[in-house]
C-alpha positions as CSV (number, residue, x, y, z in Angstrom):
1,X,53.3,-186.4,-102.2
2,X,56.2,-188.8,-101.0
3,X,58.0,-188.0,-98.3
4,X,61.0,-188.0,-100.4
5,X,59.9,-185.2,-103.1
6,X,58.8,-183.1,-100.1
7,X,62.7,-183.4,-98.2
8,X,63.6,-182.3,-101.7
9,X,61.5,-179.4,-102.1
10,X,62.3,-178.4,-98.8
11,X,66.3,-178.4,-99.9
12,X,65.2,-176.6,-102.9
13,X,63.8,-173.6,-100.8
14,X,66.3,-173.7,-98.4
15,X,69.5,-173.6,-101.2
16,X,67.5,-170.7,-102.5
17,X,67.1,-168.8,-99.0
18,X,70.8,-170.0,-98.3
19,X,72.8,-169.1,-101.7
20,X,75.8,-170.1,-100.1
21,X,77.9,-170.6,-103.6
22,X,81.1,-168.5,-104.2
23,X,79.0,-166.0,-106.6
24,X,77.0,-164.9,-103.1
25,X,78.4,-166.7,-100.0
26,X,75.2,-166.2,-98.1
27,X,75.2,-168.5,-94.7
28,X,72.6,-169.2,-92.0
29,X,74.5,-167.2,-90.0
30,X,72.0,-164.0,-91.9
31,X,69.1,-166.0,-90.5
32,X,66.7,-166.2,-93.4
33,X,63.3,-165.6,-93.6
34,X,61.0,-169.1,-93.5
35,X,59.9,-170.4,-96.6
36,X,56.1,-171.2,-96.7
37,X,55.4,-174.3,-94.8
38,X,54.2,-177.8,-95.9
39,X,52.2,-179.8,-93.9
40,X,56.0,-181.7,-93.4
41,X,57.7,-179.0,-92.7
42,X,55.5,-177.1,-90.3
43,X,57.9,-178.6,-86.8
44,X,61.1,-177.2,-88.5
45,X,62.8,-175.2,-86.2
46,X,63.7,-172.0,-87.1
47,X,67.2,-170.7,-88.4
48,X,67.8,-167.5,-86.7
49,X,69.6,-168.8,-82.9
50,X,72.5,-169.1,-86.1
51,X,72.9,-165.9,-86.7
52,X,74.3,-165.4,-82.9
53,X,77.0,-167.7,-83.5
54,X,79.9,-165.7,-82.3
55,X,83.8,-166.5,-81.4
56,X,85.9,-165.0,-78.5
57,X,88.5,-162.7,-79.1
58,X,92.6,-163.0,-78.1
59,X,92.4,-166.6,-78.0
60,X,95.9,-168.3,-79.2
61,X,95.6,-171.3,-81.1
62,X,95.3,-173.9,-78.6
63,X,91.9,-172.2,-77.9
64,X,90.9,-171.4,-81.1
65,X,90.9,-174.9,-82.3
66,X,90.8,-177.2,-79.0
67,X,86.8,-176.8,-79.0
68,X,84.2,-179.4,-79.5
69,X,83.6,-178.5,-83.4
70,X,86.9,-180.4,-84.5
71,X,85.7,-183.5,-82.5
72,X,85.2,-186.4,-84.8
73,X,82.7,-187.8,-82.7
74,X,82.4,-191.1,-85.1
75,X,83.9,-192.8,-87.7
76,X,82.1,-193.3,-91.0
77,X,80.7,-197.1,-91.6
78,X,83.0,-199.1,-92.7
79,X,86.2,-196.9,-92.0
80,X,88.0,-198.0,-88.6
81,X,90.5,-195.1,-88.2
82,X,90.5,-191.5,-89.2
83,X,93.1,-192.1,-92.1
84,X,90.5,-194.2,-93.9
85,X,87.9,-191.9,-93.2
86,X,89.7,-189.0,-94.9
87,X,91.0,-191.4,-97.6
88,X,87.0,-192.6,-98.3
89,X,86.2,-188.9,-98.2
90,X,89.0,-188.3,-101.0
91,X,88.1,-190.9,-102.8
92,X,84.2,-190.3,-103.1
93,X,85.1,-186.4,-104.0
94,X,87.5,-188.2,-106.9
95,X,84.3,-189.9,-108.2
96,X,82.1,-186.9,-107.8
97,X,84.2,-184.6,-110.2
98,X,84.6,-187.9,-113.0
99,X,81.1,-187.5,-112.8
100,X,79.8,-184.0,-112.3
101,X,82.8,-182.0,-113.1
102,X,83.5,-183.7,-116.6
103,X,80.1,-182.1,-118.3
104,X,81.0,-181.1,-121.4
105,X,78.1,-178.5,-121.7
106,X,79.1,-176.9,-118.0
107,X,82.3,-175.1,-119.0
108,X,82.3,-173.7,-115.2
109,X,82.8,-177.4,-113.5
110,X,85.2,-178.6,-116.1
111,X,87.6,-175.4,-114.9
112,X,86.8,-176.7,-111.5
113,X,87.7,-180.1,-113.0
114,X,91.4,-178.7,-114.3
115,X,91.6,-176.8,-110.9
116,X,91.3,-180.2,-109.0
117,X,92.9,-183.1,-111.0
118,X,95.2,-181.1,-113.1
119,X,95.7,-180.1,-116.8
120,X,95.1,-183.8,-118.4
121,X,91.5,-183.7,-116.9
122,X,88.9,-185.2,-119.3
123,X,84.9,-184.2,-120.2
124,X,82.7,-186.9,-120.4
125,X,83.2,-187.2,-124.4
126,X,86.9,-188.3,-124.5
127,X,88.3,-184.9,-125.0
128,X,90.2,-183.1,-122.8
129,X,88.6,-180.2,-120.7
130,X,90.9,-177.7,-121.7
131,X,90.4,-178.5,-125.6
132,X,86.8,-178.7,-124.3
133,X,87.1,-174.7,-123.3
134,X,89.0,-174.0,-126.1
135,X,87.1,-175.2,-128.9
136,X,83.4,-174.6,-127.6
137,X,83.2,-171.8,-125.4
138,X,86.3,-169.4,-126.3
139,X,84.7,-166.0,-128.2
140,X,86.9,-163.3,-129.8
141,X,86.5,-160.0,-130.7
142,X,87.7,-156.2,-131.3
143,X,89.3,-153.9,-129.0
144,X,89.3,-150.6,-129.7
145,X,92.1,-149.2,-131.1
146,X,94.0,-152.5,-131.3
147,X,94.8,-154.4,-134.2
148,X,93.2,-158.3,-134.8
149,X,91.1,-160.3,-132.7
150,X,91.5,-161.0,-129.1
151,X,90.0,-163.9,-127.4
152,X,88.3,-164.3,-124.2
153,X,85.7,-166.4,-122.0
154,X,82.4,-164.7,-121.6
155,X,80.2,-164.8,-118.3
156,X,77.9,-166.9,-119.9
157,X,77.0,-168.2,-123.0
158,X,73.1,-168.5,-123.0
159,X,72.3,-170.6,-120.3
160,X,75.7,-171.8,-119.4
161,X,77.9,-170.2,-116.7
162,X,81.5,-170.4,-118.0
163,X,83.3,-168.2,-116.2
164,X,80.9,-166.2,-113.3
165,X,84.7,-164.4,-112.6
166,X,86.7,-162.9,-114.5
167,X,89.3,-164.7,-115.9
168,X,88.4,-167.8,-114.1
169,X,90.0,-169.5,-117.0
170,X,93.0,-167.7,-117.2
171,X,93.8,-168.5,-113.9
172,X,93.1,-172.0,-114.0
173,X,95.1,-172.9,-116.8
174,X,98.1,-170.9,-115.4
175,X,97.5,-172.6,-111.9
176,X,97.2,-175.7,-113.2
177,X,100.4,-175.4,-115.3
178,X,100.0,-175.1,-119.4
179,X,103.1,-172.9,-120.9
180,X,102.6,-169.7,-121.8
181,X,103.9,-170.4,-125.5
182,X,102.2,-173.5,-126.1
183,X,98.9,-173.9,-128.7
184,X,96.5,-174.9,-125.6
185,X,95.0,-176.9,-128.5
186,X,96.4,-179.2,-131.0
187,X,95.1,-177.5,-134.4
188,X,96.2,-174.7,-136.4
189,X,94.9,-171.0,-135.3
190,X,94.4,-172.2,-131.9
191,X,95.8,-169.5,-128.8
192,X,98.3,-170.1,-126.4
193,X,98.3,-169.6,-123.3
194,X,100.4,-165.9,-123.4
195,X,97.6,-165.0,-126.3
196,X,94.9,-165.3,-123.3
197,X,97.0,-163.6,-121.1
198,X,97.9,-160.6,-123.0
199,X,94.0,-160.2,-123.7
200,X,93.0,-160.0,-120.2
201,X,95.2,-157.4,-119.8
202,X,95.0,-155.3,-122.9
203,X,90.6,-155.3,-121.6
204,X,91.6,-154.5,-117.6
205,X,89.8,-151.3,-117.2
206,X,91.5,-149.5,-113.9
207,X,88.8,-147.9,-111.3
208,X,89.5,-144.0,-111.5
209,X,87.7,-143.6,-108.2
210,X,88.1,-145.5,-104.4
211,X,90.3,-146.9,-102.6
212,X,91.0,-150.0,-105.4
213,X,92.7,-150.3,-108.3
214,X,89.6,-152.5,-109.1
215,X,86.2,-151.6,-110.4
216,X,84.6,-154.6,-108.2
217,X,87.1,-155.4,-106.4
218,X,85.5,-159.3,-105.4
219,X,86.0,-159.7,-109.0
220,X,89.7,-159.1,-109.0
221,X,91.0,-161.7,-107.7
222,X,91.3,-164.4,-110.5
223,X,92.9,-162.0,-113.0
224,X,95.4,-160.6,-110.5
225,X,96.3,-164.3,-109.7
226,X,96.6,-165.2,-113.4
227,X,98.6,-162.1,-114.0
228,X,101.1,-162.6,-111.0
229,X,102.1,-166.1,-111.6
230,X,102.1,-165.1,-115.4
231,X,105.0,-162.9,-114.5
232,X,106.7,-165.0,-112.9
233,X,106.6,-167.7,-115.9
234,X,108.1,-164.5,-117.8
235,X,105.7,-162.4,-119.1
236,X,106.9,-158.4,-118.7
237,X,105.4,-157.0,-115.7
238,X,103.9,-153.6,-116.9
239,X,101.9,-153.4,-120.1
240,X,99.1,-150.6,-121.6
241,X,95.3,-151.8,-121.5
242,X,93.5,-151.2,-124.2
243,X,92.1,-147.9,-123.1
244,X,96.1,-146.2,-122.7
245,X,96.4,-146.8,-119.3
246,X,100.0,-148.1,-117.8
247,X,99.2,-150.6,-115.3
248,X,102.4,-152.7,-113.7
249,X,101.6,-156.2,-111.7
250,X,103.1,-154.9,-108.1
251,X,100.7,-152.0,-108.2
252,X,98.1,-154.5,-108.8
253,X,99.6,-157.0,-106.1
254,X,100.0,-153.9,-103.6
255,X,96.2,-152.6,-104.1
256,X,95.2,-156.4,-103.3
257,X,97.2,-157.3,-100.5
258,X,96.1,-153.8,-99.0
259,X,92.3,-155.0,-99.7
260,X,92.7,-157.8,-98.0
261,X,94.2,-156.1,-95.1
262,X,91.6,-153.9,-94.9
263,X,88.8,-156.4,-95.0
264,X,90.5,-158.1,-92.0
265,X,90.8,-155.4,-90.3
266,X,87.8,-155.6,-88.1
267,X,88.9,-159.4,-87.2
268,X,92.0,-158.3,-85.7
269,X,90.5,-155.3,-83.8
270,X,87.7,-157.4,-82.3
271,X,90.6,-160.1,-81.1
272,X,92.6,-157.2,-79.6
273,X,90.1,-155.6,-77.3
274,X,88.7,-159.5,-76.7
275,X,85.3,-158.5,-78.2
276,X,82.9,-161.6,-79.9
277,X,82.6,-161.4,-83.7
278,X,79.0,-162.1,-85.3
279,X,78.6,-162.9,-88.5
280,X,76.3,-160.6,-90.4
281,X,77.7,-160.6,-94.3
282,X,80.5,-157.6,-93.3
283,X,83.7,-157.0,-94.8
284,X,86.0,-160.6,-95.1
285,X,82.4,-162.5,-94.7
286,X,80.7,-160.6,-97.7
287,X,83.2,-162.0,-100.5
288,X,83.1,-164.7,-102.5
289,X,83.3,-167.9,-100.9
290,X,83.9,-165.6,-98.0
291,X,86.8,-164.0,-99.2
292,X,89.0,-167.4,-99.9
293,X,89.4,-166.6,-103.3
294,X,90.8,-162.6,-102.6
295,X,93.3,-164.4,-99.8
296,X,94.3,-167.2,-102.7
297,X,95.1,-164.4,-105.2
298,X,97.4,-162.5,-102.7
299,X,98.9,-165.3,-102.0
300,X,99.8,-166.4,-105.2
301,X,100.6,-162.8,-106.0
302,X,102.9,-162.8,-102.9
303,X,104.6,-166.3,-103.6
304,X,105.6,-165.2,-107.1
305,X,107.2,-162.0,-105.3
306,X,104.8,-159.2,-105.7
307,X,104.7,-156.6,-104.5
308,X,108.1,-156.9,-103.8
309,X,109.9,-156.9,-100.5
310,X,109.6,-159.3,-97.3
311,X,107.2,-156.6,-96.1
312,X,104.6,-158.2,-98.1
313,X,105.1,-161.6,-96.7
314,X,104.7,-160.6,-92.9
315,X,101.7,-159.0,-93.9
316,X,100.3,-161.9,-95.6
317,X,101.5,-164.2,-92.2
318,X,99.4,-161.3,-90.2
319,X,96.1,-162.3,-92.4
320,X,96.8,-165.8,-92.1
321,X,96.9,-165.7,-88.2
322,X,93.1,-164.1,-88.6
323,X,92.1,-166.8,-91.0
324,X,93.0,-169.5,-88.4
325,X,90.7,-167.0,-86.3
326,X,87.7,-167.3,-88.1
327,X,87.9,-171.2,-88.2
328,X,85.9,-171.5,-84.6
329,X,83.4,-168.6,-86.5
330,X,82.3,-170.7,-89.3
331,X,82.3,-173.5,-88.0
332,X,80.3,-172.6,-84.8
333,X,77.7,-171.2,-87.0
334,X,77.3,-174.3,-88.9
335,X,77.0,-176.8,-85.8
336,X,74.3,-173.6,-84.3
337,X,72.8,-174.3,-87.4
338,X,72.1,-178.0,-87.7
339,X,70.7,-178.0,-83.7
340,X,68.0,-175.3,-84.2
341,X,67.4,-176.6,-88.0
342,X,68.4,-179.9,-88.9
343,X,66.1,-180.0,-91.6
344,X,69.0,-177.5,-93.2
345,X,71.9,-180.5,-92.6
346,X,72.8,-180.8,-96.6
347,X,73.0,-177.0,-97.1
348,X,74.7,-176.3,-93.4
349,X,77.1,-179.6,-94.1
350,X,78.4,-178.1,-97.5
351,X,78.7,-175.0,-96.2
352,X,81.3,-176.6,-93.7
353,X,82.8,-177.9,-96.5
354,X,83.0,-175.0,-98.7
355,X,84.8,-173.0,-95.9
356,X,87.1,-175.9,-94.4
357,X,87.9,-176.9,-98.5
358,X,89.0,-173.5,-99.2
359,X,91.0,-172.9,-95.9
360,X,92.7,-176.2,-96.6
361,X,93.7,-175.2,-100.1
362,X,94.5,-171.4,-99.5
363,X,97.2,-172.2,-96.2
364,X,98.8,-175.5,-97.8
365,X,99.7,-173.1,-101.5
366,X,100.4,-170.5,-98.8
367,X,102.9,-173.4,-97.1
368,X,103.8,-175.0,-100.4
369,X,105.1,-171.7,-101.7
370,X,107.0,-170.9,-98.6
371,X,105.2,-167.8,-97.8
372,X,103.9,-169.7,-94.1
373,X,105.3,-172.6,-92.0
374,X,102.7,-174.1,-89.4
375,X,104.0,-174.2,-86.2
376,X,103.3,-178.2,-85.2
377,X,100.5,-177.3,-83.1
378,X,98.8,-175.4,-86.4
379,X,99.4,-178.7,-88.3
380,X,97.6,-180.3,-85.9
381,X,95.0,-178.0,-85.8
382,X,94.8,-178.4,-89.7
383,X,94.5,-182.0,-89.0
384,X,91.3,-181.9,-87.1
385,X,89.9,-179.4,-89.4
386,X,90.5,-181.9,-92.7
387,X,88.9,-184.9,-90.3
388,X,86.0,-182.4,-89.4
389,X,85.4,-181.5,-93.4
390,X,86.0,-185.2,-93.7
391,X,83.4,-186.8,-91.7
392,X,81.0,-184.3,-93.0
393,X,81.4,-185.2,-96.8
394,X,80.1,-188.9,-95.7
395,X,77.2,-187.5,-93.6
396,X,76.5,-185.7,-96.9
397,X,76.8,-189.0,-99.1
398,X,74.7,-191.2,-96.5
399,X,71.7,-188.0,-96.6
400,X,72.0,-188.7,-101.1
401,X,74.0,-185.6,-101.5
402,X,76.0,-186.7,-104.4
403,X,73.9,-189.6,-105.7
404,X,73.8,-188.8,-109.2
405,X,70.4,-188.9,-110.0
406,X,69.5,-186.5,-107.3
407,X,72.0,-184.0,-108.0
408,X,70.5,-184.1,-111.8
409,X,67.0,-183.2,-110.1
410,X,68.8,-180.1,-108.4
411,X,69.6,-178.7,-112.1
412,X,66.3,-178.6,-112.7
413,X,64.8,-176.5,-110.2
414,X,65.7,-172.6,-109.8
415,X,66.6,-173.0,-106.0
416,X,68.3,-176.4,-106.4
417,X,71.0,-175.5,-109.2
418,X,72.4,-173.2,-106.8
419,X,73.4,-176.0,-104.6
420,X,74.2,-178.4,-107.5
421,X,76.8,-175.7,-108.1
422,X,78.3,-175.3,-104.3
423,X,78.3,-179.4,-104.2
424,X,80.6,-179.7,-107.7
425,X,82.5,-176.7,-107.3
426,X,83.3,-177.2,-103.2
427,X,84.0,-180.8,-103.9
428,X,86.9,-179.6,-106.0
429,X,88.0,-177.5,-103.7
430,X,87.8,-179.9,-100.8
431,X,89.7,-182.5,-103.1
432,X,92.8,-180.0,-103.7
433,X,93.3,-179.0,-100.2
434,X,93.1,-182.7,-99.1
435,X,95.5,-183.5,-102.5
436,X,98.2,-180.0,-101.3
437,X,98.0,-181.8,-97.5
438,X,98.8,-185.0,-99.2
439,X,101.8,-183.0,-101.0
440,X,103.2,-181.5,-97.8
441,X,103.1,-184.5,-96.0
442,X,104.6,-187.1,-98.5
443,X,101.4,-188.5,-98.9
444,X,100.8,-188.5,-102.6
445,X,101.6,-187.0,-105.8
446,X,103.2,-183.9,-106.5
447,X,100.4,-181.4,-107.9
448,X,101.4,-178.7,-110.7
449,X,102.6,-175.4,-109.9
């Protein structure tokens, strides 16, 4: 066996150990058992020294950020200042959604497409990725006790994953900007976008018991998102589901807002009694994509103005101060990681850039919308966190991350598709937080609201 296949079998096992994708989140930081070792593997060092990667509490920002993690120790070859760095690393994510994201059999990465390079995105076959969604993977049926058809994206359709989240979709084409009144496709009895709408909420089914509105509530975020900014392109803000019950979109902002809070919660005690945070899976750090996707929905919700109030927003400011907080976190654990298992570097690399992506996107909307203004030493710190994220994303290209015919390998293999999934769908996140910074800085194009 070449040397080669058994480095690839050895990513295999260690995505599958890892599952650090939004649908799980899992990190090294849980210390994973070892896989069975080949005669290759058998010096690995072990994981586990990871999982006591911890951050100091009541730190300001100055300390939080000023440590060696956000060191750009080198430049990538060919690149002579930082600024080309990051532009490189934009530009190589660009070519890895044109190539990955444009499938038009993976109905998941085409969202992530539309998410990342806007409405006009295109699959492989000429058509557009929304038309794409539309025409192949859109299913409709009967509610009860409502009149017609209603249409929706299912989690899967046999082996495809189109929307893992519920109204993944939904939210997307809102984010990315389509009209609420406007055939999302060009052909008679296609929806609009306010047709989709309406039918997530008309199937919303309410939790009667707990402490959230929401049934599971890591799966709430994308619909509350897509509801919340549908209001605010002008869609009435209470309605009646399908099963009777009266739901209005600042009692769904509220119960998300206060979810967030309370998954935060522990941060923000352990920072003011000075205590060290581990990272063991609880509260924030057990959500998807650990819990970036609940603070992008509250944000949005909050920018559009629910629930209403400024109450809302200095609550919002509060979690983003303990997001800053857990940047050491995350980022300690990854650099723990790659010195007792380096082996792991691919896996442990993304990871870094699924969590730095993320951060970047969810602050600069939160910044965009006017909900937080960095202080200059916070835009800084931002800075070194994008060249940090940067740098990374060309140690992953120079290890064959994103050569094409490798990442087609990873599809085939139950361990690998997992990471074939966090490498497309983190590349698109990376690429719009670098894209929003671009924004905010007069760097680039403006990106749709």
């Amino acid at each position: 066996m070449s040397s080669a296949l058994r480095r690839m079998q050895w990513l295999v096992v260690m995505a599958g150990l890892l599952a650090s994708g939004c649908g799980s989140d899992k990190t090294v930081s849980e210390a994973p058992a070892s896989p069975s070792k080949t005669e290759d593997d058998r010096a690995t060092p072990e994981p586990a020294a990871a999982a006591e990667t911890s951050v100091g509490g009541g730190s300001d920002s100055s300390q939080v950020f000023g440590g060696r993690p956000f060191e750009v120790k080198q430049l990538p070859p060919g690149t002579r200042t930082e600024k080309e760095a990051r532009e490189a690393a934009q530009e190589l994510l660009s070519a890895v959604l044109d190539r990955e994201a444009s499938s038009p059999g993976n109905a998941w990465a085409l969202a992530h497409g539309i998410l990342a390079k806007g409405k006009d995105f295109k699959a492989a076959d000429g058509r557009r990725a929304v038309d794409v969604l539309i025409d192949d993977f859109l299913l409709a049926d009967a509610l009860p006790g409502m009149r017609g058809m209603h249409p929706y994206f299912p989690k899967k359709q046999g082996d495809i994953r189109v929307e893992p989240h519920t109204d993944l979709v939904l939210k997307t084409l809102v984010e990315a900007g389509f009209p609420l009144d406007e055939l999302l496709v060009d052909r008679m009895g296609a929806p609009t976008l306010e047709r989709l709408f309406r039918s997530s909420r008309l199937r919303f089914q309410p939790s009667k018991e707990g402490p959230s509105l929401f049934q599971v509530p890591d799966d709430a975020p994308w619909s509350a998102q897509a509801w919340c900014q549908g209001v605010q392109k002008g869609a009435d803000p209470a309605w009646r589901t399908a099963s009777g019950q009266s739901v209005n979109v600042g009692q769904v902002a509220e119960d998300l807002l206060s979810l967030l809070e309370r998954e935060y919660a522990f941060l923000a005690e352990a920072r003011q009694r000075g205590e060290t945070v581990k990272k063991q899976r609880q509260h924030i750090f057990s959500y998807a994509c650990g819990g970036a996707h609940l603070f992008q929905g509250v944000a949005a919700c909050v920018a559009a103005g629910q629930p209403t109030g400024k109450q809302p927003i200095e609550r919002l400011q509060s979690i983003i101060d303990l997001y800053l907080f857990r940047i050491p976190l995350e980022t300690g654990i990854v650099d723990g990681g790659m010195r007792q298992a380096p082996r792991m570097a691919p896996i442990l690399l993304n990871q870094d850039v699924k969590f730095l992506g993320h951060a970047l996107e969810g602050l600069s909307l939160a910044q965009k919308h006017g909900i937080w203004t960095p202080t200059e030493e916070e835009v800084r710190d931002l800075d070194r966190a994008e060249a940090r994220m940067a740098f990374h994303i060309h140690q992953l290209s120079r290890m064959g991350a994103y050569e094409q015919e490798r990442m087609q390998r990873l599809t085939k293999t139950d361990g690998g598709f997992q990471f074939y999934l966090d490498l497309v769908g983190d590349a698109a996140h990376a690429y719009r937080g670098m894209a929003l910074r671009d924004e905010l800085k007069g760097r680039g194009p403006l990106l749709s609201d």
